[in-house]
N, C-alpha and C positions, 0 to 999 in steps of 0.2 A: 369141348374142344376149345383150346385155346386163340384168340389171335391173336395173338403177340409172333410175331416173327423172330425166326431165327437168325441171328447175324452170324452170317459164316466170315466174316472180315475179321481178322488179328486185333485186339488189343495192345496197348504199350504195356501190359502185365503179362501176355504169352511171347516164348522165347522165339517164336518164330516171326513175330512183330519185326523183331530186329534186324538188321545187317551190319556186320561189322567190317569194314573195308581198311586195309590198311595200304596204306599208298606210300608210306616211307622210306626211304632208298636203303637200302644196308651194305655197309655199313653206316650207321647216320653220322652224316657231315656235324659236324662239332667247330665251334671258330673258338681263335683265343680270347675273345671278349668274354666269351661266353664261362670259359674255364675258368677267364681271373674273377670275374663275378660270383662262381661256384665258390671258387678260392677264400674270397674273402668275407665272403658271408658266411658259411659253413666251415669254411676251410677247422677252427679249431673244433667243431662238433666232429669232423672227420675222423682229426686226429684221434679225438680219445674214441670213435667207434672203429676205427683201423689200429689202434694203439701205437699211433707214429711220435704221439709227445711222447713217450715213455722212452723211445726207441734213442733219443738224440744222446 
């Protein structure tokens, strides 16, 4: 017989370890800062994944 005990306590490797709570309002608030930032960083990677340069 062994003694080593059994850990009945969750692991951060079993899915029940987890919880995932989502607290964020919907629709999520978005500011224009936020857009032009989107905008100008990404803005031409957008373009060619929406194909909106082709489009002008």
């Amino acid at each position: 017989m062994s003694s080593r005990k059994v850990n009945s306590n969750p692991r951060p490797i079993d899915p029940d370890f987890w919880t995932v709570v989502n607290e964020l309002p919907d629709p999520l608030p978005v500011t224009i800062a936020e857009i032009e930032a989107l905008e100008r960083y990404f803005g031409e990677v957008l373009d060619d994944v929406f194909n909106l340069s082709h489009a002008k």
